[in-house]
ZAVEX-59693 format. One line per 3 residues: number of its first residue (from 1); their letters; for each residue x, y, z of N, C-alpha, C. Coordinates in steps of 0.2 Angstrom, whole numbers, plus 5000, padded with zeros to 4 digits. Example, Ala and Ser with C-alpha at 12.3 -4.5 7.8 and 13.67 -1.06 7.14 Angstrom:
2
1) AS) 5066/4972/5039/5062/4978/5039/5066/4984/5039  5064/4989/5035/5068/4995/5036/5064/5000/5039 $
END
This chain:
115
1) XXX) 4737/5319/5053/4730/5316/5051/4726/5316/5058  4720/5315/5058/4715/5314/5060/4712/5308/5062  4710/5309/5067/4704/5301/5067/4697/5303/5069 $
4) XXX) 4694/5302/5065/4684/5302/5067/4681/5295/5069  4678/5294/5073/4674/5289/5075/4665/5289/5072  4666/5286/5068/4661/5285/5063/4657/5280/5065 $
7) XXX) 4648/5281/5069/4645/5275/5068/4638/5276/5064  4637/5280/5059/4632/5280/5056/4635/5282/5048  4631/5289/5046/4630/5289/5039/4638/5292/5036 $
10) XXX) 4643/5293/5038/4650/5295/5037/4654/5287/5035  4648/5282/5035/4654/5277/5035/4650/5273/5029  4645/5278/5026/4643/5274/5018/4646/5277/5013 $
13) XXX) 4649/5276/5009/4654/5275/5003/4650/5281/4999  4643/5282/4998/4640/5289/4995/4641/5293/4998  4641/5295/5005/4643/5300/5009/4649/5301/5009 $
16) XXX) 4653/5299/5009/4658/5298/5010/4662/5302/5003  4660/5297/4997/4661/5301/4990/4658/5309/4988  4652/5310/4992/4650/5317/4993/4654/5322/4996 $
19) XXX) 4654/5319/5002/4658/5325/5007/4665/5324/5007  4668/5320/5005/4677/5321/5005/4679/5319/4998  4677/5317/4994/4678/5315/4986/4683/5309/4984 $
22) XXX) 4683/5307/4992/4686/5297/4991/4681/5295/4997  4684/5286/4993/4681/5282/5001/4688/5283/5007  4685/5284/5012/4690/5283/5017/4691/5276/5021 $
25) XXX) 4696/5274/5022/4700/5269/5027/4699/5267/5033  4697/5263/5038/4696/5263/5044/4696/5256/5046  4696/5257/5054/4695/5251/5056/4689/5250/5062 $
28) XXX) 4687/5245/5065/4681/5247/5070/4686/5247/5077  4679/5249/5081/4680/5251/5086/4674/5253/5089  4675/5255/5096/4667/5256/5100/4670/5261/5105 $
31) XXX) 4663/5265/5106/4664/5271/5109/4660/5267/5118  4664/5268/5123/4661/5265/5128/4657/5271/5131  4651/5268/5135/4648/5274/5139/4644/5279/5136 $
34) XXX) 4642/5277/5129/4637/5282/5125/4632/5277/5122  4626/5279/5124/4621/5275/5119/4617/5278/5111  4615/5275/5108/4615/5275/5103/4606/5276/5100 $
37) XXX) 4601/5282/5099/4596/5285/5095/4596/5287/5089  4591/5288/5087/4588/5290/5081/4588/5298/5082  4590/5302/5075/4587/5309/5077/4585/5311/5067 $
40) XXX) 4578/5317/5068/4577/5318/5062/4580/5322/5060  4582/5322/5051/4585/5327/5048/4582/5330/5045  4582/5335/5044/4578/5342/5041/4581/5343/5035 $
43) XXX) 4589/5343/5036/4592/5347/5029/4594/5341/5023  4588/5345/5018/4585/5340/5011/4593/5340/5008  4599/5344/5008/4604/5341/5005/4608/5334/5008 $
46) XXX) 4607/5335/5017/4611/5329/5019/4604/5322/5019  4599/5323/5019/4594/5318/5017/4596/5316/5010  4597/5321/5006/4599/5316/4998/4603/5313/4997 $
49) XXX) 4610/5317/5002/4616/5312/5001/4617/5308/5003  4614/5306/5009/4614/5301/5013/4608/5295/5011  4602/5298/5009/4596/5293/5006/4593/5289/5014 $
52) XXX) 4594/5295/5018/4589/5293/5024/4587/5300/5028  4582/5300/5029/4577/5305/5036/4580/5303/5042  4580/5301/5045/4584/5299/5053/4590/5296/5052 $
55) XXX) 4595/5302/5055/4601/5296/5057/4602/5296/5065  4608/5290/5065/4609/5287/5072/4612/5294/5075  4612/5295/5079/4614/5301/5086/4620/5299/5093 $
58) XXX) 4623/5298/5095/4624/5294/5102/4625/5301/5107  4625/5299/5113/4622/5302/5119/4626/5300/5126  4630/5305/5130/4632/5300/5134/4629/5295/5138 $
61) XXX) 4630/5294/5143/4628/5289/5147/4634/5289/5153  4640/5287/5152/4644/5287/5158/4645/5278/5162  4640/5275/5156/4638/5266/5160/4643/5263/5154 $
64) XXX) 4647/5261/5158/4654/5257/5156/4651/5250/5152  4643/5248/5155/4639/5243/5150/4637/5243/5143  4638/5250/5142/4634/5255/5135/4640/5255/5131 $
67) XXX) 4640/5253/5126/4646/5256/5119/4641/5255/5112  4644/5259/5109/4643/5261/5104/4648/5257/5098  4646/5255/5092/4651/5250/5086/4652/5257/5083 $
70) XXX) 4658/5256/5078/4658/5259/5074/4665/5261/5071  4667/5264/5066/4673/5265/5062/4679/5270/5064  4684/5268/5064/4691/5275/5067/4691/5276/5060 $
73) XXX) 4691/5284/5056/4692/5283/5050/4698/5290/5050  4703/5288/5046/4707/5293/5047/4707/5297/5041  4709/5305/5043/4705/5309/5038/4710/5316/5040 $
76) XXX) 4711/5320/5034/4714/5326/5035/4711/5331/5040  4717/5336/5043/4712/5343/5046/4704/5346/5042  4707/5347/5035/4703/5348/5029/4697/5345/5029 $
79) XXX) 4697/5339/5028/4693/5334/5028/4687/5333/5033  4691/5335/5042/4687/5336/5045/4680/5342/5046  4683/5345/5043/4682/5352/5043/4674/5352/5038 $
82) XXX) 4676/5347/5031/4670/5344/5030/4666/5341/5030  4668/5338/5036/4663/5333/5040/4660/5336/5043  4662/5343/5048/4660/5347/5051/4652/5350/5045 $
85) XXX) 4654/5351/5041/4647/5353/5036/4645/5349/5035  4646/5342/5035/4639/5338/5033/4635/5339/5040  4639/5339/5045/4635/5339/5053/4628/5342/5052 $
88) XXX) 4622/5342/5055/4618/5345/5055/4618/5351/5061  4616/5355/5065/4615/5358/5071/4614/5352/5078  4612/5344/5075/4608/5341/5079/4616/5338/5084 $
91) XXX) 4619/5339/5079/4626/5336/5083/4632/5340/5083  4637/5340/5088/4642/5343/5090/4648/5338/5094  4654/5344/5088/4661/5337/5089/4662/5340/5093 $
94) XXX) 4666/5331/5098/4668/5329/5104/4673/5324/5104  4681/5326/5107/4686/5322/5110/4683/5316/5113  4686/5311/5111/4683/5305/5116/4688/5299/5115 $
97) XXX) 4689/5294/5120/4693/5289/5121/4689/5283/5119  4694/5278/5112/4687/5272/5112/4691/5268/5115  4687/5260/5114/4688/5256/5120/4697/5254/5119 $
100) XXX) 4699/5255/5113/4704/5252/5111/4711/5257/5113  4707/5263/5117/4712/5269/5119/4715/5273/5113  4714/5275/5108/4714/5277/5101/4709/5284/5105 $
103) XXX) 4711/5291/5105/4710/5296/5104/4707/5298/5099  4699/5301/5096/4698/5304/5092/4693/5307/5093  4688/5310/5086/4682/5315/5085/4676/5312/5085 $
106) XXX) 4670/5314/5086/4664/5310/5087/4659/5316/5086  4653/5314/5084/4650/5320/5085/4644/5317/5088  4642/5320/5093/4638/5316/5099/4632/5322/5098 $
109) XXX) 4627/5320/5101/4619/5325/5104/4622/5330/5106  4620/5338/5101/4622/5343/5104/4620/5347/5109  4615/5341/5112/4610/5344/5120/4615/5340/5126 $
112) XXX) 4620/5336/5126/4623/5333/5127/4627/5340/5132  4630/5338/5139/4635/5344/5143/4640/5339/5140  4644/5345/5138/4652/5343/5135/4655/5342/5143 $
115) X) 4660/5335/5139/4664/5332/5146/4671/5330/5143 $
END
C-alpha cells in the first residue's frame, strides 16, 4: 500500500468516487514546513469533478512554524497512479515526512525545487 497526503480536493468523497471508484480511509496529519495557496484549474473535467475552479496548492517553505492539515490516505500503487491523473500540470508528487513521521506522497507546486 501506499500512503498520500491529502489536504484538498482528493479528500471529497466525489472525487474520490470519480477517480478511484470507492471512498478511501485515512487519518489526519500535517505536513510541516509547507504553506498552503490557491491555484487555478483550467482542466473542465477536474473543475466538474471536483465542482471547484481553484484548488489548494502547498509550497515549501522550510519554517518549522508553517504546516499544512490534512489526511494520510491509504491507497494502492494503482490507485496512485490515478491520482496521478487527476493532478493537473500545476502539481508534482513528492516524498515527504508528516509531523507524525509517517512517510508519504503529496503533491506540492510544480515550480517548487524538488528537495
Amino acid at each position: 500500500m501506499e500512503r498520500l497526503f491529502s489536504y484538498g480536493t482528493l479528500q471529497q468523497p466525489e472525487v474520490q468516487l470519480a477517480t478511484f471508484g470507492r471512498l478511501l480511509s485515512g487519518h489526519r496529519d500535517y505536513l510541516p514546513g509547507y504553506r498552503l495557496s490557491m491555484v487555478a484549474i483550467d482542466d473542465p473535467g477536474v473543475v466538474r469533478t471536483s465542482g471547484k475552479s481553484h484548488h489548494p496548492i502547498i509550497s515549501h517553505t522550510g519554517l518549522p512554524s508553517e504546516k499544512v492539515a490534512g489526511s494520510v490516505l491509504e491507497i494502492s500503487p494503482e490507485e496512485l497512479r490515478q491520482a496521478d491523473g487527476y493532478e493537473v500540470a500545476a502539481y508534482r508528487r513528492q516524498a515527504v515526512v508528516l509531523a507524525s513521521g509517517v512517510a508519504a506522497w503529496a503533491y506540492v507546486d510544480a515550480t517548487d525545487a524538488p528537495i
